[in-house]
C-alpha positions as CSV (number, residue, x, y, z in Angstrom):
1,X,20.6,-4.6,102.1
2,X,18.3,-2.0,103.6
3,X,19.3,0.5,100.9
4,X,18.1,-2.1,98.1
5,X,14.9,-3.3,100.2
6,X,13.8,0.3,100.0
7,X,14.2,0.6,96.6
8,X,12.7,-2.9,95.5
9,X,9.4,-1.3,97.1
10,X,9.1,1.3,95.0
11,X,6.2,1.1,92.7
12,X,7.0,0.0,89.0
13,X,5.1,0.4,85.9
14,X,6.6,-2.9,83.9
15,X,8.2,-5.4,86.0
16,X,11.4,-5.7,83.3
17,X,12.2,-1.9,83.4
18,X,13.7,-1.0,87.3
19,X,14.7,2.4,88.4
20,X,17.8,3.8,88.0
21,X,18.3,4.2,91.4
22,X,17.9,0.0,91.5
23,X,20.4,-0.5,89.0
24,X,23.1,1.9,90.4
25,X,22.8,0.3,93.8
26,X,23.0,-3.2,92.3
27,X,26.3,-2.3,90.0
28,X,27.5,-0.6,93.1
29,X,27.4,-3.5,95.3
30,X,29.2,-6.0,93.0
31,X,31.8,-3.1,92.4
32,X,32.4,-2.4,95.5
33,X,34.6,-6.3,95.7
34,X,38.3,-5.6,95.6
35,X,38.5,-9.8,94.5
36,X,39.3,-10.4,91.1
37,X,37.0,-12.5,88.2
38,X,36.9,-15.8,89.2
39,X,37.6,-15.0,92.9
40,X,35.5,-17.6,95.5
41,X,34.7,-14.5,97.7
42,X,33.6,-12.6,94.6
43,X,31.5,-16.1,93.6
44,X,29.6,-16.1,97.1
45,X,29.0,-12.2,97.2
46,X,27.4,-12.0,93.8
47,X,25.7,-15.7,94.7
48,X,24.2,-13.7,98.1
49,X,23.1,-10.8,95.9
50,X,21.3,-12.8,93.3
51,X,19.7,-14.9,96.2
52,X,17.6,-11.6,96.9
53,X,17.5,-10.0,93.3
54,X,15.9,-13.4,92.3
55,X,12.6,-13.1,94.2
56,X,12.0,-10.2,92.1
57,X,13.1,-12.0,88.9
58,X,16.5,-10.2,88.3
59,X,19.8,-11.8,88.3
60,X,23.2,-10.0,88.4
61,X,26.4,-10.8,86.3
62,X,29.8,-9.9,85.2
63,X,30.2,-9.6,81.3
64,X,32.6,-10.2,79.6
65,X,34.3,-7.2,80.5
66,X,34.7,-7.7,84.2
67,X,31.6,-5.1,84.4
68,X,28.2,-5.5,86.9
69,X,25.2,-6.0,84.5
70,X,21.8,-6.9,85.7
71,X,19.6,-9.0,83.6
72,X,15.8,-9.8,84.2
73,X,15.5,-13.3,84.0
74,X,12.5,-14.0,82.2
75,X,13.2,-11.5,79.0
76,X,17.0,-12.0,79.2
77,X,16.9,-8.2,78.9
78,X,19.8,-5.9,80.2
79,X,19.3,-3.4,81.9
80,X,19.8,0.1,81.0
81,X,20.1,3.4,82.7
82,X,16.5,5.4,81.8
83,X,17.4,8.0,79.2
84,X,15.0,10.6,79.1
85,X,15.6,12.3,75.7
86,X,14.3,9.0,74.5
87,X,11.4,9.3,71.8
88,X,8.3,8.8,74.0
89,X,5.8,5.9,73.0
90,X,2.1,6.7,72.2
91,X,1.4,5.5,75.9
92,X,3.8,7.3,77.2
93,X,2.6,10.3,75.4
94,X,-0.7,10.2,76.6
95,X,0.7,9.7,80.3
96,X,2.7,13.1,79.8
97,X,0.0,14.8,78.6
98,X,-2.1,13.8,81.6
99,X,0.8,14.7,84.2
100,X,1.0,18.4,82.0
101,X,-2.3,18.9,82.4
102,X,-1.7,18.3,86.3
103,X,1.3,20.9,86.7
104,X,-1.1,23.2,85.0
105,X,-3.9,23.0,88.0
106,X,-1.6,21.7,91.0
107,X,-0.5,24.1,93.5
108,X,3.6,24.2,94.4
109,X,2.9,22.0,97.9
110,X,1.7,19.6,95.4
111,X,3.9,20.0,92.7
112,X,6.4,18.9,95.7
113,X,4.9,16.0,97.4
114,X,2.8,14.6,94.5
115,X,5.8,14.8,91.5
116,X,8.9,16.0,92.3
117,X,9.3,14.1,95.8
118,X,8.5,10.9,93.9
119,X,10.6,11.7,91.5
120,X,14.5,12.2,93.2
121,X,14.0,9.1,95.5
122,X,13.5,7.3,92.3
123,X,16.3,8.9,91.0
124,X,18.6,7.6,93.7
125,X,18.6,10.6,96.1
126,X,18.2,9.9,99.5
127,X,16.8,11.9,103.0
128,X,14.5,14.3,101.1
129,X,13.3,16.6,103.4
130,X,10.8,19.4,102.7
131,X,10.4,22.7,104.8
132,X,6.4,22.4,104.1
133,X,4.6,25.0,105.4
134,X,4.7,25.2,108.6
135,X,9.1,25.5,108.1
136,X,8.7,28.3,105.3
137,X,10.0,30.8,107.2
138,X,13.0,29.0,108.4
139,X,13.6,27.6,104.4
140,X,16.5,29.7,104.2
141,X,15.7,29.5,100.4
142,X,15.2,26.0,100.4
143,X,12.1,24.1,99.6
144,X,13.4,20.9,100.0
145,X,17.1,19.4,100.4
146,X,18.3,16.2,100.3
147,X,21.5,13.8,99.2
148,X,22.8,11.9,96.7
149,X,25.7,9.3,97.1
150,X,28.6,8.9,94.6
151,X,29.5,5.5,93.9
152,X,32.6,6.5,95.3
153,X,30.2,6.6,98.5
154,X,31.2,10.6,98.9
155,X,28.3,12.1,99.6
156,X,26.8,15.8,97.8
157,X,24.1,17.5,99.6
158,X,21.4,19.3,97.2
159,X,19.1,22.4,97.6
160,X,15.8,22.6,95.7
161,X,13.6,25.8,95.2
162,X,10.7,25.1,93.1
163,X,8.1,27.5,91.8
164,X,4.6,26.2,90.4
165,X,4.3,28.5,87.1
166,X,6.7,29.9,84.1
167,X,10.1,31.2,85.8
168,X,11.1,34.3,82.9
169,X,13.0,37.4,83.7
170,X,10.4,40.3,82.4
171,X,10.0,43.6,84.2
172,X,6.7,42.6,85.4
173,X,5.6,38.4,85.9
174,X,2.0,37.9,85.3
175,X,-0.4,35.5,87.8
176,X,1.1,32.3,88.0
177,X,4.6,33.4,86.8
178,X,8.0,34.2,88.7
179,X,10.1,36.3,88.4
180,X,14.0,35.5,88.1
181,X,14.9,38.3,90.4
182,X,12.6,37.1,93.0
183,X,14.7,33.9,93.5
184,X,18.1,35.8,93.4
185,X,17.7,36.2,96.7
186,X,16.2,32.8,97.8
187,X,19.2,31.3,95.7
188,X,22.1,33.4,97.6
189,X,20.3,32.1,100.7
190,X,20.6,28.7,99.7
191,X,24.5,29.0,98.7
192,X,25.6,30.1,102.3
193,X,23.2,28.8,104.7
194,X,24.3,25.4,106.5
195,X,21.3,22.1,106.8
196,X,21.6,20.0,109.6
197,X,22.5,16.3,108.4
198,X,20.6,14.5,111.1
199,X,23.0,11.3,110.6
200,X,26.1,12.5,110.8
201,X,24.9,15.0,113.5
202,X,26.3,17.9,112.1
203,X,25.5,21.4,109.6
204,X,26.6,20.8,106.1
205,X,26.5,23.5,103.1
206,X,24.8,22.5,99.9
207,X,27.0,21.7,96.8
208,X,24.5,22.5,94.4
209,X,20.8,23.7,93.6
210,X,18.4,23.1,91.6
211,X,15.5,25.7,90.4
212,X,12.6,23.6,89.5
213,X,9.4,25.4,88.0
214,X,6.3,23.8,86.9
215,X,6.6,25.5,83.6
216,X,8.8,27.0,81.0
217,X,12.4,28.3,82.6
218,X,13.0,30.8,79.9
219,X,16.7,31.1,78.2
220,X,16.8,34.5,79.3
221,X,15.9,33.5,82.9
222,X,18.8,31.5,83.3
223,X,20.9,34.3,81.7
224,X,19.7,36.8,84.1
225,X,20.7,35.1,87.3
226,X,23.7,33.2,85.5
227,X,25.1,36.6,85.3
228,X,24.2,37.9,88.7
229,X,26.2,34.8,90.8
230,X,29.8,35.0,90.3
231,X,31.9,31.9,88.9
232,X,31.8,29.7,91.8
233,X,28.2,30.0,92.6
234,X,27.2,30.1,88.8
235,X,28.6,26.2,88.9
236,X,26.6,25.2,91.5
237,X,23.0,25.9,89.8
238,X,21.0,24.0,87.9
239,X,17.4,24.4,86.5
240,X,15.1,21.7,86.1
241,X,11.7,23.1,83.9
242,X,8.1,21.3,82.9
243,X,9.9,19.6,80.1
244,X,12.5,18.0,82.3
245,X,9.8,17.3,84.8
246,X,7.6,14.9,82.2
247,X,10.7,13.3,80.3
248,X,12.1,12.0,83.7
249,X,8.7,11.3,85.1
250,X,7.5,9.0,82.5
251,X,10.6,7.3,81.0
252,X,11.6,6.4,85.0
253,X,8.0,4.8,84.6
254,X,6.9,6.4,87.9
255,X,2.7,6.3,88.6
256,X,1.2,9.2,87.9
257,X,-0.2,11.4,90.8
258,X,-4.0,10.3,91.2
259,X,-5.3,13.7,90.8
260,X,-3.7,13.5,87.5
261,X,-5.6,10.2,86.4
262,X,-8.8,10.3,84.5
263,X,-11.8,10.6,86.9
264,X,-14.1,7.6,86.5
265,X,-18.1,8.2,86.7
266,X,-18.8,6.6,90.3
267,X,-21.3,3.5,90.3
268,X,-24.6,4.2,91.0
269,X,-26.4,3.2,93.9
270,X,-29.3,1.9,92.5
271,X,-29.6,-0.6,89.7
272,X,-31.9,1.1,86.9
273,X,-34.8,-1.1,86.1
């Protein structure tokens, strides 16, 4: 249960609304029973489960179906994995406006630690590691790395390179920008250089990356360097721009950085008379 416990702790915005990463681990549990509905062992397993999911006010089921729901207990609400393509509501708006505003001042250690970090472990990936900046030379391309279990419990390993600004493919990038070609490189790096998985105690490759930037990835960006890796390595990449960054952020109902947070007037420290 450590795996759940972790998750549990995560900080939530509305108590009826769990991560993804929550409800993937609970439907992977109760699937992962080989006993058929109406099964005694499958009865005491999903009776153990719901003995710790109901401290937090969540029961798990089977529907009619034979598949693993989960259900908060005091809404009688299912729940559903986040989609972030969702319309947003006016709160939510003015939570994604906030966290814009923060990519545009942040630097890229913080658009690591303070948003995107945050953001994979509630997304279910697991032993994120960043190089930081006292690794940057030994990155090998990689800003951070980490891994994310199929519920098949196969496990992919992922590479991240992130930039802070706009990511666009013009001859010259202006402050703040990056350049495609600069991460052609970085990316090639990423492809063929082996991590070391400290619990299996042995060098993995990545299966895929992911080029995050803080701003706008432009379609002719990702034509560029789409055309510069062959077939195989072409697969493997995936971009992740501002947009992405504030749907997933705010529909996975994650708090908001507090630099990104309104600054309130400090008390003073006299009483006026």
């Amino acid at each position: 249960m450590s795996r759940l416990e972790e998750v549990l702790a995560l900080p939530q915005q509305r108590a009826d609304v769990p991560s993804d990463s929550f409800i993937r681990i609970i439907r992977r549990l109760l699937d992962m029973s080989d006993a058929q509905p109406g099964d005694e062992n499958r009865s005491n397993a999903l009776a153990a489960l719901n003995s710790v999911l109901k401290r937090e006010g969540w029961e798990a089921f089977y529907d009619q179906d034979a598949a693993a729901q989960l259900r908060h207990i005091k809404t009688n609400s299912i729940a559903q994995i986040v989609n972030p393509h969702r319309p947003l509501s006016p709160v939510e708006v003015a939570r994604s406006k906030q966290l814009s505003d923060y990519l545009e001042r942040c630097s890229e250690d913080e658009l690591i630690e303070e948003v995107l970090l945050p953001l994979f472990r509630q997304l279910g990936f697991h032993r994120i590691t960043a190089a930081g900046h006292k690794d940057k030379a030994m990155e090998y391309g990689k800003d951070v790395w980490m891994k994310y279990t199929l519920p098949t419990l196969h496990v992919l390993y992922f590479g991240i390179q992130v930039k802070k600004g706009k990511l666009n493919s013009a001859g010259v990038s202006k402050s703040g920008n990056a350049n495609v070609a600069e991460i052609h490189n970085q990316v090639s790096m990423m492809i063929g250089h082996e991590i070391f998985d400290p619990e299996l105690n042995r060098r993995v490759l990545v299966d895929h990356m992911f080029i995050v930037a803080g701003g706008e990835i432009t379609k002719q960006a990702r034509n560029w360097l789409g055309g510069k890796l062959d077939a195989a390595k072409r697969s493997q990449v995936m971009f992740i721009d501002r947009d992405d960054i504030l749907n997933l952020f705010i529909t996975t109902n994650l708090p908001l950085p507090a630099d990104a947070l309104p600054q309130r007037p400090d008390d003073p420290d006299e009483i006026p008379f």
